[in-house]
C-alpha positions as CSV (number, residue, x, y, z in Angstrom):
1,X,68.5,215.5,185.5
2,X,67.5,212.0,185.8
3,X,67.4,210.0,182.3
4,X,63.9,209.3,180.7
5,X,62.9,206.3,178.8
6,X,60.6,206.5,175.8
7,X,58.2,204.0,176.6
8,X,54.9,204.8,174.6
9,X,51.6,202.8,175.2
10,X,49.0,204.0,173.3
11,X,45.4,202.7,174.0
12,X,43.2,204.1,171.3
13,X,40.1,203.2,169.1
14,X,39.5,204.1,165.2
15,X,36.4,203.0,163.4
16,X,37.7,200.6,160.6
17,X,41.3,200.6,161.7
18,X,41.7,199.4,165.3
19,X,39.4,198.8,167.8
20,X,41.9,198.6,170.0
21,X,45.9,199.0,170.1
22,X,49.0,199.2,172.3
23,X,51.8,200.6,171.3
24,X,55.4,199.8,173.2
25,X,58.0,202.0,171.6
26,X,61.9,201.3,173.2
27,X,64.5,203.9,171.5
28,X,67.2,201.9,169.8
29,X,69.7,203.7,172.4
30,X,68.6,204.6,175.8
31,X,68.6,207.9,176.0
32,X,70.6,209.9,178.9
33,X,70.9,213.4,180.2
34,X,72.8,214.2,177.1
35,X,70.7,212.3,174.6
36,X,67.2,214.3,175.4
37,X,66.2,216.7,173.3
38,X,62.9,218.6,172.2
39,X,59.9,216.5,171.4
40,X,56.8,217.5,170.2
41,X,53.9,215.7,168.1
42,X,55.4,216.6,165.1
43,X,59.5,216.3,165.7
44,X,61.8,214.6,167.6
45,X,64.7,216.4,168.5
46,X,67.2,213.4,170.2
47,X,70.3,215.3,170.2
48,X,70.3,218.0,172.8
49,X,74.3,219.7,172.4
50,X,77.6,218.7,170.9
51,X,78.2,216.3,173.8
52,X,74.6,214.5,173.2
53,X,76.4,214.0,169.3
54,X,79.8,212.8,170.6
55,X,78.2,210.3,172.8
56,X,76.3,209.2,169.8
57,X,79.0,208.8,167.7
58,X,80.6,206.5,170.3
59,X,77.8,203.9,170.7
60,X,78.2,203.7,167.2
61,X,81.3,202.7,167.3
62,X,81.1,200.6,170.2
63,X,78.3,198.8,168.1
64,X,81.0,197.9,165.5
65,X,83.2,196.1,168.3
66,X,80.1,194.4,170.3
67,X,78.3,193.6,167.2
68,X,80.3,189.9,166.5
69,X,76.9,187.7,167.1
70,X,75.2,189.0,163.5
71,X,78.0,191.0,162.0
72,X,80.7,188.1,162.4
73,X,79.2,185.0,163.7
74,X,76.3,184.7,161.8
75,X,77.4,186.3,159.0
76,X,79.8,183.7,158.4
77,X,77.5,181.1,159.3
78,X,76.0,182.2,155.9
79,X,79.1,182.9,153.5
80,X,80.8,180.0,154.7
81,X,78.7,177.1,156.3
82,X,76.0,178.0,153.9
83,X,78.3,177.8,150.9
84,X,80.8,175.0,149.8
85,X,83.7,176.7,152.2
86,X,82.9,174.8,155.5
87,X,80.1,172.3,157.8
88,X,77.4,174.3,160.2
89,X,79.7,172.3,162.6
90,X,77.3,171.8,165.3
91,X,73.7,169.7,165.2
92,X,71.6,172.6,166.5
93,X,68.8,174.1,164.9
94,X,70.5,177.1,164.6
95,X,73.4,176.0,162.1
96,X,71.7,173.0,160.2
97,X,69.7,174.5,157.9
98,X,72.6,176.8,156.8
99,X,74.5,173.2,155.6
100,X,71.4,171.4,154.5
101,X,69.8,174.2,152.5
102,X,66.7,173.9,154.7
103,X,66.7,177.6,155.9
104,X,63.2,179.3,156.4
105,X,61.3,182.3,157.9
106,X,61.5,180.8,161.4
107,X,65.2,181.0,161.4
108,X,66.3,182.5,165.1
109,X,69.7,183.3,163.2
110,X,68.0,185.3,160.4
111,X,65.2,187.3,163.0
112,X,68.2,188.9,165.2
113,X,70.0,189.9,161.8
114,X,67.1,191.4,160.6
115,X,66.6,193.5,164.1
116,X,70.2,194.1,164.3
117,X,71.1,195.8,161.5
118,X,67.3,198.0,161.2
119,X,68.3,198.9,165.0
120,X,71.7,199.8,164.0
121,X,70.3,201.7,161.2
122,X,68.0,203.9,163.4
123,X,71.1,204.0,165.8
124,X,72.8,205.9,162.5
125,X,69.7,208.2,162.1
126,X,69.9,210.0,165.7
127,X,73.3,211.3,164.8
128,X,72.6,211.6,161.1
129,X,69.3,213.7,161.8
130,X,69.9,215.1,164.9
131,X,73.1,216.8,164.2
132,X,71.6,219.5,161.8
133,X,70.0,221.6,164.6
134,X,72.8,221.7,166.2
135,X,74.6,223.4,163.6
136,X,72.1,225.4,163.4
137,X,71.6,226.3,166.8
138,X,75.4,227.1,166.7
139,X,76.1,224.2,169.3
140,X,78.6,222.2,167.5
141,X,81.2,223.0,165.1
142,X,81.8,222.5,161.5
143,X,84.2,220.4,161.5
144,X,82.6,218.4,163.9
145,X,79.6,218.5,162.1
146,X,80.6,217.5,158.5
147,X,83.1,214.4,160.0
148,X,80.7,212.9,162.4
149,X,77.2,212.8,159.9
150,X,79.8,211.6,157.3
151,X,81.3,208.6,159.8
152,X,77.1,208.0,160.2
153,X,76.5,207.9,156.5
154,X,79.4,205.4,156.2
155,X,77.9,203.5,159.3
156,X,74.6,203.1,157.8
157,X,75.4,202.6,154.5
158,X,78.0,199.0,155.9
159,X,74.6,198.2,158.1
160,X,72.3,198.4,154.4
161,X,75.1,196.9,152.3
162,X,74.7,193.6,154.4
163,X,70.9,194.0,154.4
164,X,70.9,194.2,150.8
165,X,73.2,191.6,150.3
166,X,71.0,189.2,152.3
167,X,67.6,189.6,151.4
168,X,68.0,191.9,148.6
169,X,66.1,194.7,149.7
170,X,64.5,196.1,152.9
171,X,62.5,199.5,154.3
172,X,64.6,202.4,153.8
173,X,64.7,204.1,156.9
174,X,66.6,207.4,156.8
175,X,64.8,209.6,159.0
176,X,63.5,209.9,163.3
177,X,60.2,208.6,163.3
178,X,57.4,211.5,164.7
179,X,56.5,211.2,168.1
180,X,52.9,208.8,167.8
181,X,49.6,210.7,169.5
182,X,46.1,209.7,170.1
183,X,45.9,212.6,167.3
184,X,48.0,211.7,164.3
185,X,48.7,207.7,164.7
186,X,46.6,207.0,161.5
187,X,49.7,209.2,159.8
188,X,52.1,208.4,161.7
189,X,51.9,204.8,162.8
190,X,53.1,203.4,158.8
191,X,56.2,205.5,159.0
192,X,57.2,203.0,161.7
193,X,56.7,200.0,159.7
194,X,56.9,200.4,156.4
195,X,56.8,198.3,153.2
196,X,60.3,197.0,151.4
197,X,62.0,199.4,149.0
198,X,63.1,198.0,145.9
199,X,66.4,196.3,145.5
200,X,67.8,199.0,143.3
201,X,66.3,201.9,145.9
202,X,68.2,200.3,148.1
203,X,71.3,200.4,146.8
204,X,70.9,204.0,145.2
205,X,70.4,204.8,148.8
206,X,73.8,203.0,150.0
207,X,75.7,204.9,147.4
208,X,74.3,208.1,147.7
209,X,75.6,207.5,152.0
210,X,78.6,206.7,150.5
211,X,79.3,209.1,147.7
212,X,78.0,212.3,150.3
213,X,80.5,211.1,153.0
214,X,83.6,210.8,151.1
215,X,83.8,214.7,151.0
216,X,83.9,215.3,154.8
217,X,85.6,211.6,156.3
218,X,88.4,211.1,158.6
219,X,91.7,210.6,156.2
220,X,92.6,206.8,156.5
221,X,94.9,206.2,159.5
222,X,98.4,204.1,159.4
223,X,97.7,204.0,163.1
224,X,93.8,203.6,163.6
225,X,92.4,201.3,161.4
226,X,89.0,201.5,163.7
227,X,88.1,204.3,161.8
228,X,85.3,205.0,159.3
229,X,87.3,206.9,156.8
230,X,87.7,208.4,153.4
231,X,89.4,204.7,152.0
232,X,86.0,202.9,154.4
233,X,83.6,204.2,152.1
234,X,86.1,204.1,148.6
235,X,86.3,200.1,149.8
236,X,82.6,200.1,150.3
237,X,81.5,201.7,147.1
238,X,84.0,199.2,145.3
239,X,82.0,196.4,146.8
240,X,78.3,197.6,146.4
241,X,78.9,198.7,142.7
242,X,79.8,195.0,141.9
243,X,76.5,193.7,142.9
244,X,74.1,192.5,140.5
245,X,71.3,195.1,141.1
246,X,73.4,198.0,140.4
247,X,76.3,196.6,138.7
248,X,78.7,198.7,137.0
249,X,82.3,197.1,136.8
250,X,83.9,200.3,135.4
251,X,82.7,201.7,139.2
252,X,84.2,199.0,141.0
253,X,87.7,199.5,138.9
254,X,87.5,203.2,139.6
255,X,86.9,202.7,143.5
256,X,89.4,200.3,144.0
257,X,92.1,202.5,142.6
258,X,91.5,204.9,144.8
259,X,91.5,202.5,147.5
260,X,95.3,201.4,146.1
261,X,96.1,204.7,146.0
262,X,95.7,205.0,149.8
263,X,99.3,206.2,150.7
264,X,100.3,203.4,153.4
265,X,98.3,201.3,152.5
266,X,99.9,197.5,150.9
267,X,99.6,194.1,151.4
268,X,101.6,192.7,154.5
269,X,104.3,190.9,153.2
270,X,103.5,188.6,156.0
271,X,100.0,186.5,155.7
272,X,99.9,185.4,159.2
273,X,100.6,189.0,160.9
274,X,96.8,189.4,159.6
275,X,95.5,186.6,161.8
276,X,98.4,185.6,164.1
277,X,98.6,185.2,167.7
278,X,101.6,186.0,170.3
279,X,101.9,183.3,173.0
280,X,104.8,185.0,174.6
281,X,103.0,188.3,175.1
282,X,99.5,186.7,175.1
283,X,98.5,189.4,172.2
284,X,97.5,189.3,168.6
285,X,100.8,189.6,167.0
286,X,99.7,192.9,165.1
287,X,97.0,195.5,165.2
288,X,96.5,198.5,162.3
289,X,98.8,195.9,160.0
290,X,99.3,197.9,156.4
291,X,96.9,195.6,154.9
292,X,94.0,196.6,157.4
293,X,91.2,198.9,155.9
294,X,89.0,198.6,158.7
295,X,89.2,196.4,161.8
296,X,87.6,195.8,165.6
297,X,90.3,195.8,167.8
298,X,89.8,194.2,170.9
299,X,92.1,193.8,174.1
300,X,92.8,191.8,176.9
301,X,90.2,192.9,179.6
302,X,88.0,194.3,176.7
303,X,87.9,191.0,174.5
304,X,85.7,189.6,171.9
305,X,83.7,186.8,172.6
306,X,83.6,184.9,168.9
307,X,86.7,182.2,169.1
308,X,85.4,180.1,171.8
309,X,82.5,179.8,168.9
310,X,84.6,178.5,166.3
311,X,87.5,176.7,168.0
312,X,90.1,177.0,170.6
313,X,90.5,180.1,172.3
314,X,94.6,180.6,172.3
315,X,95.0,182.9,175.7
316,X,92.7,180.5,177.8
317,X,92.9,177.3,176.1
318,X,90.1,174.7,177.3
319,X,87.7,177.9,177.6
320,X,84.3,176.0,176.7
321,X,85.9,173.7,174.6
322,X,83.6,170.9,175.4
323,X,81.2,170.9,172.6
324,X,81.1,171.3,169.0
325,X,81.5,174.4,167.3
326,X,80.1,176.4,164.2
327,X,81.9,176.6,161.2
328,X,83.9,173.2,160.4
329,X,86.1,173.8,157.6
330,X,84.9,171.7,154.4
331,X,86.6,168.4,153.2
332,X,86.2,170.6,149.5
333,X,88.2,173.9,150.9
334,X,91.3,171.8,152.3
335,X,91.0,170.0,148.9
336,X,91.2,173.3,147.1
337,X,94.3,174.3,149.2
338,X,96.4,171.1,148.8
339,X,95.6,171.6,144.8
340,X,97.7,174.7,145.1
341,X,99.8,173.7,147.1
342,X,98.8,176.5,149.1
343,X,100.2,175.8,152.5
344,X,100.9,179.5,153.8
345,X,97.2,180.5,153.9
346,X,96.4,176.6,154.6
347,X,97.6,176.9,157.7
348,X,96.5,180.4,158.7
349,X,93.0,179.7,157.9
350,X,92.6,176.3,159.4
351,X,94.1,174.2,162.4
352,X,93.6,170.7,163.9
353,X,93.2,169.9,167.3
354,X,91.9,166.6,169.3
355,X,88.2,167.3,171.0
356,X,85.5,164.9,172.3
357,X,83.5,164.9,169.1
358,X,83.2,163.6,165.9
359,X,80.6,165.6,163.9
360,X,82.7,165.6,160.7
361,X,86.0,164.3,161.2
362,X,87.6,161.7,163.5
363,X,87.9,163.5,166.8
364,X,91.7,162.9,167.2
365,X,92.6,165.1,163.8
366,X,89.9,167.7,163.8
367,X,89.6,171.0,161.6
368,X,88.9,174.6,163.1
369,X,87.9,177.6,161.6
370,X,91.5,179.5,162.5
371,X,90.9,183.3,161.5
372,X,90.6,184.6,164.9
373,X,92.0,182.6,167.7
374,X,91.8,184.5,170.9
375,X,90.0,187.0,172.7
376,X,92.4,189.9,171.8
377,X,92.4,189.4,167.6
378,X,90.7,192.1,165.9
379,X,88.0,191.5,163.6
380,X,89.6,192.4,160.4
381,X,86.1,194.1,158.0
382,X,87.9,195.2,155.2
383,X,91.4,194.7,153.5
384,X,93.2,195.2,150.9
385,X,93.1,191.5,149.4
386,X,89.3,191.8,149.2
387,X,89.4,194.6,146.8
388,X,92.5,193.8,144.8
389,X,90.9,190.5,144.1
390,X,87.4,192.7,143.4
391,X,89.1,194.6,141.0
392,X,90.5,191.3,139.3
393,X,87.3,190.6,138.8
394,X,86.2,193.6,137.1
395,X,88.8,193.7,134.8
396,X,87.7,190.2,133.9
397,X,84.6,191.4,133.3
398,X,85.5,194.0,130.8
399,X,87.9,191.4,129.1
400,X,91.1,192.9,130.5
401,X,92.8,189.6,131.3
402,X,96.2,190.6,131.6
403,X,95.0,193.1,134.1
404,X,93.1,190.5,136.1
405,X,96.3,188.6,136.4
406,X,98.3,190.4,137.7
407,X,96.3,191.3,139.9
408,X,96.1,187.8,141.0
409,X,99.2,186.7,140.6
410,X,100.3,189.3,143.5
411,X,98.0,188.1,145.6
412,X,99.5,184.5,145.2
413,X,102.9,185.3,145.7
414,X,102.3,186.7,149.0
415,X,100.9,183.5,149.5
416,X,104.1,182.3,148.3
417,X,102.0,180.3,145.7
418,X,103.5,179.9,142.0
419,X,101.9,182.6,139.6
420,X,99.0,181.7,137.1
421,X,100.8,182.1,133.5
422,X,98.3,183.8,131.0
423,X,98.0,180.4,129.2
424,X,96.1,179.4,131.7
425,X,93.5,181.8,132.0
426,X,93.1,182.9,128.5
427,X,89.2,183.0,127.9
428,X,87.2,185.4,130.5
429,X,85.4,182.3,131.8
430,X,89.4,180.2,132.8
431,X,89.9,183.7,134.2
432,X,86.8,184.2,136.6
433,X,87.8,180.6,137.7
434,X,90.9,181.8,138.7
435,X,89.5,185.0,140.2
436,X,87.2,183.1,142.4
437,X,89.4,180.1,143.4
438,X,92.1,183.0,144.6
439,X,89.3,184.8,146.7
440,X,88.1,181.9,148.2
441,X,91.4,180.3,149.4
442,X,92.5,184.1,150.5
443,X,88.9,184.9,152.5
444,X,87.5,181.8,153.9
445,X,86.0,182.4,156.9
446,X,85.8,186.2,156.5
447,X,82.6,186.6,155.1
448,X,83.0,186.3,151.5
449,X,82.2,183.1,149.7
450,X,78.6,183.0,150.0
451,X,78.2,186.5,148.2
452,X,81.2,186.0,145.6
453,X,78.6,182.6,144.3
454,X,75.6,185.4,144.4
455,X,77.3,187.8,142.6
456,X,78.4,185.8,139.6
457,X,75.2,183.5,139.5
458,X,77.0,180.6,140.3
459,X,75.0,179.3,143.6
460,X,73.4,176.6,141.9
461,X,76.7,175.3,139.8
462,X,78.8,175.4,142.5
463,X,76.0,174.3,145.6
464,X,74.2,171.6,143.9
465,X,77.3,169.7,142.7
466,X,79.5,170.1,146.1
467,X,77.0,167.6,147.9
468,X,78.1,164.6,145.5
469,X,82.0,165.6,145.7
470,X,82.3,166.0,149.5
471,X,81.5,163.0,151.8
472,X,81.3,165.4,154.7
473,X,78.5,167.4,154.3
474,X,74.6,166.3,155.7
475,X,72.3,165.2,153.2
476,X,70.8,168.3,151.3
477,X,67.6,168.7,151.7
478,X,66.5,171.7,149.2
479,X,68.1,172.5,145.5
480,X,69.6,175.6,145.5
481,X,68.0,177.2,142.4
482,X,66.8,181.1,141.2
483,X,65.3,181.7,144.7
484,X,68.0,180.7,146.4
485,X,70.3,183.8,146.2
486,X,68.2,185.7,148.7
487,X,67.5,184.6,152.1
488,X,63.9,184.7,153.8
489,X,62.5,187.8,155.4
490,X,61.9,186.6,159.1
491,X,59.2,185.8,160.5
492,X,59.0,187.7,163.1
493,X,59.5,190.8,161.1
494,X,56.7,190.0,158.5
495,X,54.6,189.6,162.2
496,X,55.7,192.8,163.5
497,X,55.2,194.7,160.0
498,X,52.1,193.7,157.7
499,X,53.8,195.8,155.1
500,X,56.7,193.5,154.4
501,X,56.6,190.8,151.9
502,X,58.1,187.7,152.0
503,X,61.0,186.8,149.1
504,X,60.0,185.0,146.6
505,X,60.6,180.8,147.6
506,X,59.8,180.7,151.4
């Protein structure tokens, strides 16, 4: 059976709606042999047996792994460069606007986000939807059944969580979209581009994914951290409850217990096993490390593509280093480290090398972004850290100090940092300080920063003042103020849907 392509052009003509339309409708994965199923005017069936469902479930996965442009690159483009962490590091286009606060709807960065995660999203819905009737039809089992839609609903809900958390809401998509006919586009035709949901609907929606698959997940794995399991979606739901729309602290303490309670589950003892790199055996020195939560693992023959992006690649040295890269570490982050004398995660995080520019920094003693340094690192998503320093911050929250420090304090002497003493932090405000300064030293340049500023209202504090302390940083060209915490709906989405709206600013 030879594999067949959706490709839909629909010529029609409505009095007062179109006079005349063409409609080019790609699936989000190309279907094969496996992947057709029934479709009528009414239903699409994409999942034809258990074997059509496994296959999905893999390019789901394999989505996770290739997916290092906008769920790696970019994304710390934004938490990062776009925040007082680091440079855009380059003078393209691209990157500048992240530094400058000069970002807009024509952002190319920002448009392949945007069709990245609502194609991953649909991506989630063929196994999601399409595994019921196959239950049903007594084609796949149970078991089968209940872990793979659960492993979608966890998939989805990370691809909306990111969504939400950069332009505060979107369409909620949940569903396979009815085949289009010259007979029922008027109906059908808005269920393909339809308005924003609220930021609260959205987030409802991410928990409810969340909440459903935590009954029927994989168990967490000492030995296959690449899996969306049980302690996935508790580290997720820890996360998404301590955002402002649906903020509920009590949540994030109760979700990151159980996430602590993960038996095998502790922080490495060693800082650089997270991050470090083998030269004898040209491997990362550790994969599934009893920090990880979830991670991309990636091997030689099999690589990822990112570090040549952000610095020196380690197992093929002078790979395109010849021209400057994104993300520069921040004169104001290595100022933050030397205050703590923080060498440990210091030198983990960041590294000098000579190159043949001088963007930011004489080019004979030049920072790099150091978090992943070859091909063969994995792309650590979630970890431990993250959501003991989360739960730090709840506890703050609810005045529960003590609580928050130690917390903290654990954190730092992994770091091999001297503790906080309580006299120190004694009001919630010295304490949230604290919590913040500890999660940015510990997750520079894995995605955080940008977010941890959103979530505590504390973009324009921190953003507007970090131009006048650091000498490094282009000129800004925007105050960061109320609008500022959400980023602009692209515009080539707004051109593709007329139902979208833009956020409020741009």
């Amino acid at each position: 059976m030879k594999s067949k392509y959706i490709k839909l052009t629909i010529v029609c003509a409505f009095s007062g709606l179109f006079t005349a339309c063409t409609l080019n409708y790609d699936p989000v994965s190309a279907p094969t042999e496996l992947t057709q199923g029934k479709q009528t005017d009414t239903t699409t069936a994409v999942l034809k047996d258990s074997a059509a469902a496994s296959s999905q479930r893999t390019v789901l996965y394999q989505s996770l792994k290739d997916g290092q442009e906008y769920g790696y690159e970019d994304l710390l483009l934004l938490a990062d460069a776009h925040s007082d962490n680091a440079y855009g590091g380059t003078t393209g286009a691209e990157v500048v606007p992240f530094e400058t606060n000069s970002i807009d709807a024509s952002s190319s960065v920002l448009s392949r986000d945007w069709d990245s995660y609502m194609t991953n999203i649909s991506q989630a819905n063929v196994l999601i939807n399409g595994i019921d009737p196959l239950l049903t039809e007594g084609k796949i089992t149970q078991a089968d059944h209940d872990q793979w839609k659960a492993e979608g609903k966890i998939y989805r809900a990370m691809m909306m969580f990111e969504m939400a958390r950069i332009w505060g809401s979107f369409p909620i998509i949940t569903t396979i979209a009815k085949t289009i006919t010259s007979g029922n586009i008027k109906q059908v035709y808005p269920t393909y581009y339809p308005p924003k949901s609220t930021a609260k609907e959205c987030y409802t929606q991410i928990i409810s994914d969340l909440t459903d698959a935590l009954n029927y997940a994989p168990n967490f794995s000492q030995t296959n951290k690449t899996l969306l399991s049980k302690t996935v979606a508790e580290a997720l739901l820890a996360k998404v409850y301590a955002e402002k729309p649906i903020q509920d602290y009590s949540k994030v303490i109760q979700y990151a217990d159980m996430v602590r309670a993960t038996p095998g589950l502790q922080l490495d003892s060693n800082y650089s096993d997270l991050f470090g790199y083998n030269a004898a055996t040209k491997d990362c020195q550790a994969r599934n490390t009893p920090e990880s939560i979830l991670e991309y693992q990636y091997t030689s023959g099999n690589g990822n593509w990112v570090t040549w992006m952000f610095g020196r690649q380690l197992d093929n040295y002078d790979y395109y280093f010849t021209w400057a890269k994104w993300v520069t570490p921040s004169r104001d982050l290595i100022n933050a480290f030397d205050q703590e004398g923080d060498t440990v995660r210091k030198n983990q995080s960041l590294v000098y090398y000579s190159c043949s520019w001088s963007n930011y920094y004489p080019a004979n003693h030049y920072p790099f972004m150091y978090k992943i340094r070859s091909s063969v690192n994995s792309i650590i998503k979630l970890r431990l850290a993250d959501i003991l320093l989360l739960e730090a911050e709840a506890y703050t929250s609810q005045g529960n100090l003590s609580g928050a420090l130690a917390l903290v304090n654990q954190i730092r002497e992994r770091a091999k940092v001297v503790d906080l003493a309580s006299s120190d932090v004694s009001t919630k405000s010295s304490m949230l300080n604290a919590v913040l300064n500890e999660r940015r030293l510990e997750l520079c340049f894995e995605g955080q920063r940008w977010f941890d500023l959103c979530r505590n209202g504390l973009v324009e504090s921190a953003m507007n003042s970090v131009y006048g302390k650091d000498s490094g940083r282009l000129s800004q060209i925007n105050k960061f103020n109320s609008n500022s915490y959400l980023m602009p709906i692209p515009q080539t989405a707004l051109d593709e849907n007329s139902n979208l709206t833009q956020n409020p600013g741009y």
